[in-house]
N, C-alpha and C positions, 0 to 999 in steps of 0.2 A: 801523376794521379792515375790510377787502375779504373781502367772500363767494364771490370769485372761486375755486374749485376750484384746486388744484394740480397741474400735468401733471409727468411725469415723460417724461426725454429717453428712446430708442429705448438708448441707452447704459448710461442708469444701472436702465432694467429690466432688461438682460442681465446685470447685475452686482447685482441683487438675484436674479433665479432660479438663479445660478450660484451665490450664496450658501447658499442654501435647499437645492438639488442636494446643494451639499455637506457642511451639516449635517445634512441627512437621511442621508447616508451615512457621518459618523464617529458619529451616534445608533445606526446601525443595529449597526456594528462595534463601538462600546461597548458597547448591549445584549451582543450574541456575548458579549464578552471577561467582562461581570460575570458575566455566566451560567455560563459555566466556571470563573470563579474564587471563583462560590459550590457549585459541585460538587467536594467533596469525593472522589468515587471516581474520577470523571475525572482530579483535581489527582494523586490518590494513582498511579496507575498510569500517566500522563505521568510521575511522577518512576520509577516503575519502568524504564519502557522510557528513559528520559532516560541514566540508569545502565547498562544496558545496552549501548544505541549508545556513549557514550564510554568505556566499558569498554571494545569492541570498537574503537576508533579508538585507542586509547593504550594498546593491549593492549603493545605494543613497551616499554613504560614501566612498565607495573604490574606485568606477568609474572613471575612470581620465578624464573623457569627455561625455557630450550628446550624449546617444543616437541614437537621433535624427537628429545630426549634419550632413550636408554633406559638402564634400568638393572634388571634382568633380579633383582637382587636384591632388588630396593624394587616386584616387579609385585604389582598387586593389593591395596598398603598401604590398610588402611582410613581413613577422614576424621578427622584430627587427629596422623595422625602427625608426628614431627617433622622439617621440611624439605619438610611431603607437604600442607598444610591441609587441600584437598581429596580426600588420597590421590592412587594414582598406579593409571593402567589396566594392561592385561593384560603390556605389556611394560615397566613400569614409570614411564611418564614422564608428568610434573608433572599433574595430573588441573586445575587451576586453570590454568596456562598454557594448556592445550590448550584449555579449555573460551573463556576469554577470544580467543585466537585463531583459534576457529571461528565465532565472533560474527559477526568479517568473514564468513566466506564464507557463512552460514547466512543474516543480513540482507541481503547482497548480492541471494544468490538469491532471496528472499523481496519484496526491492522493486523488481528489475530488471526482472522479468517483468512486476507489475502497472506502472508505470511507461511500460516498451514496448506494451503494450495500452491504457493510458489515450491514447495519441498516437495510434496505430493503431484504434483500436475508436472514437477518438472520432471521428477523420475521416470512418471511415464513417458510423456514425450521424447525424452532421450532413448529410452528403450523403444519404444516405437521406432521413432525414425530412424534407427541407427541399425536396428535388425531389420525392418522393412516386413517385406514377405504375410505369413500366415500374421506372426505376432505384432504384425501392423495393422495388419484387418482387424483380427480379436481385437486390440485393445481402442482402434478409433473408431470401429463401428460402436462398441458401450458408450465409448464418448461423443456419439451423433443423437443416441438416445436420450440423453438429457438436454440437446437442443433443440428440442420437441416442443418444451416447455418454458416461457417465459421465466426471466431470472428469478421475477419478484413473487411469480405464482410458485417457481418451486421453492424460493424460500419458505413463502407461507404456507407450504405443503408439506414441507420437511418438520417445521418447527409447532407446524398442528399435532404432525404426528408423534413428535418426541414430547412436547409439554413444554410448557414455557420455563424460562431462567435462561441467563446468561450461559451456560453452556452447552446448552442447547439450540440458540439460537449462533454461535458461534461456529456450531457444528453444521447447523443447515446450512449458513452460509459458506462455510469453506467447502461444501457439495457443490455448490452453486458456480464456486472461482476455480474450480478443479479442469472442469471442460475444454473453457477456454485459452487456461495455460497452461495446458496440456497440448493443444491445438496450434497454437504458437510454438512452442518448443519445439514439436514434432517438424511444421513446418522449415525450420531455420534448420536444425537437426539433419534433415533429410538433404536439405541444398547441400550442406559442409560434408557428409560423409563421403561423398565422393569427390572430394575436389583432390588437385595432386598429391599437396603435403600430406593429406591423410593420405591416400593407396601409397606413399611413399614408405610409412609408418608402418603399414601394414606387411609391403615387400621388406621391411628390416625385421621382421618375426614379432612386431608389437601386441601384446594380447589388447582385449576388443577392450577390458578396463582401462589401460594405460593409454587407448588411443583416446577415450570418451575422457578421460582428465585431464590430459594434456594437448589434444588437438580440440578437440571439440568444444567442450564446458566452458573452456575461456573466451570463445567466440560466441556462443549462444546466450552466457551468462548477459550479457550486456543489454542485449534487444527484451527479452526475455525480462530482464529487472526491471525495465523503462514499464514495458509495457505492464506489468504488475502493481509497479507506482500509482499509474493511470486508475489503477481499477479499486484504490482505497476510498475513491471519494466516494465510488461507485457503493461499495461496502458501508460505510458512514451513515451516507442513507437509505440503504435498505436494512443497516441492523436497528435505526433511527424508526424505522418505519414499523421494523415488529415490534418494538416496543412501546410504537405509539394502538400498535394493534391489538397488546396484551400478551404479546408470545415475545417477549425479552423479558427485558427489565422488570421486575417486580416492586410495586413501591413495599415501603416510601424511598427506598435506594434513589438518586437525585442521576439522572440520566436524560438527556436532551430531548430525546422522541419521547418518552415517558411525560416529563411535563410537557411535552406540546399537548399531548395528551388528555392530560388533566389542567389544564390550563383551556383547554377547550371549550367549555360553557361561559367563561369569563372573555371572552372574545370582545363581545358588547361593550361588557363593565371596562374594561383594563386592557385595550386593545396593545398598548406599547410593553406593559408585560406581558400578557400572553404571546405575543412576536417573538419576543427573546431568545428562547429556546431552539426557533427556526433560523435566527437570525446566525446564529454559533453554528448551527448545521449547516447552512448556506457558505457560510465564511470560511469554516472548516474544510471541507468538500471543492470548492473551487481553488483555493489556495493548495492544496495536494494535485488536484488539476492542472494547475497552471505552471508550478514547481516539474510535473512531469514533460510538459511539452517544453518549458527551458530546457530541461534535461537531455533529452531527444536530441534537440535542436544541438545543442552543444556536443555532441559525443556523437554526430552526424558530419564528420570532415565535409563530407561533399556539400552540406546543406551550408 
């Protein structure tokens, strides 16, 4: 039997660290996935907001009534009447339709903004911390300027100033989520540019795009999403809030802040209807909440 050592071809090493690559990366994803599926309060409040979102998408389907309907006789029914489950608001119509049907536009406005901001806020930040220098100043000093101003005043400040409707207040709000994940980005950004494997990149003749997609982006993406998650419930109720102020939603369009809204004078009369509305904002908002910190939590090895 030969003592001669074993070589391995230039081939079939690339096809063992490709291997290893990549079960170190469905080990990492498995951990993630058991970790949340041994969390309990995360599981529970993904099925809440799970129910919620398809409620709001097949609202067309499960609605037992318009809308839009009124009926001037049935206003103000309390919860369980019959043909009412949920009772019916100040001018009478289906308090469960509407409530289902404002999903849409309550969620919409709630993940449009942080969404538009995660694209926007991450560009900069990557370009920030990754050039440093002057073009780090210019662009995080503009972004210190808007932490001047409270979130919810400069929402209301942006969206006085454009006029009210949905895409307006959509817009002030994604002004609003631009700063701070901007600010995060920049910061994780700024750690990774200098660690080995990047100057390594760098000494292989890598241009600064090819470093920023393949060394960077996949390490910042991560922190960066969590922490973006976090900030929809945040979203939820401050686009909740301009439209219960008149600078959203425009009726009779059926949107959750909007009826708290107008559901307002009937407080006295129909206290567990006029709740409703706050009640899907609360519900909605902390389960987006709670979903992010499982998320964290899980896709944090150390933790």
């Amino acid at each position: 039997m030969s003592d001669k050592p074993t070589t391995l071809s230039a081939d079939a090493t690339d096809t063992i660290d490709n291997t290893q690559v990549a079960a170190k990366s469905r080990s990492y994803w498995s951990t993630v996935a058991d970790s949340i599926s041994r969390d309990p309060v995360t599981l529970a409040f993904a099925s809440i907001l799970a129910l919620i979102v398809l409620s709001a998408i097949f609202a067309d389907v499960i609605a037992p009534a318009d809308p839009y309907k009124t009926n001037m006789i049935k206003r103000l029914k309390p919860i369980g009447t019959e043909g009412y489950i949920l009772g019916a608001d100040e001018l009478g119509r289906d308090m469960l339709s509407r409530l289902l049907y404002g999903g849409r536009l309550s969620l919409m406005m709630g993940i449009s903004p942080v969404a538009l901001a995660l694209v926007l806020g991450g560009i900069l930040g990557l370009v920030a911390g990754f050039l440093g220098g002057k073009v780090n100043m210019a662009i995080m000093r503009t972004i210190d300027v808007f932490y001047a101003f409270p979130s919810v005043l400069l929402a209301i400040a942006i969206s006085g100033a454009l006029g009210a409707g949905v895409t307006n207040a959509i817009i002030s709000l994604t002004i609003v989520f631009i700063p701070p994940i901007a600010r995060v980005t920049e910061s994780v950004t700024t750690q990774i540019r200098n660690l080995d494997y990047v100057e390594a990149a760098r000494a292989s003749g890598a241009n600064a795009f090819t470093i920023i997609r393949v060394h960077i982006l996949s390490n910042v993406a991560g922190p960066v999403f969590i922490y973006s998650t976090s900030l929809i419930s945040v979203s939820i109720i401050l686009a909740s809030g301009l439209s219960f102020l008149g600078l959203g939603t425009e009726p009779p369009k059926p949107e959750w802040g909007l009826m708290l809204n107008t559901l307002r004078q009937s407080i006295y009369v129909s206290p567990w209807v006029a709740a409703l509305p706050g009640v899907m904002i609360f519900l909605t908002s902390l389960s987006f909440n709670m979903m992010s910190d499982g998320l964290r939590s899980a896709m944090d090895i150390k933790l």
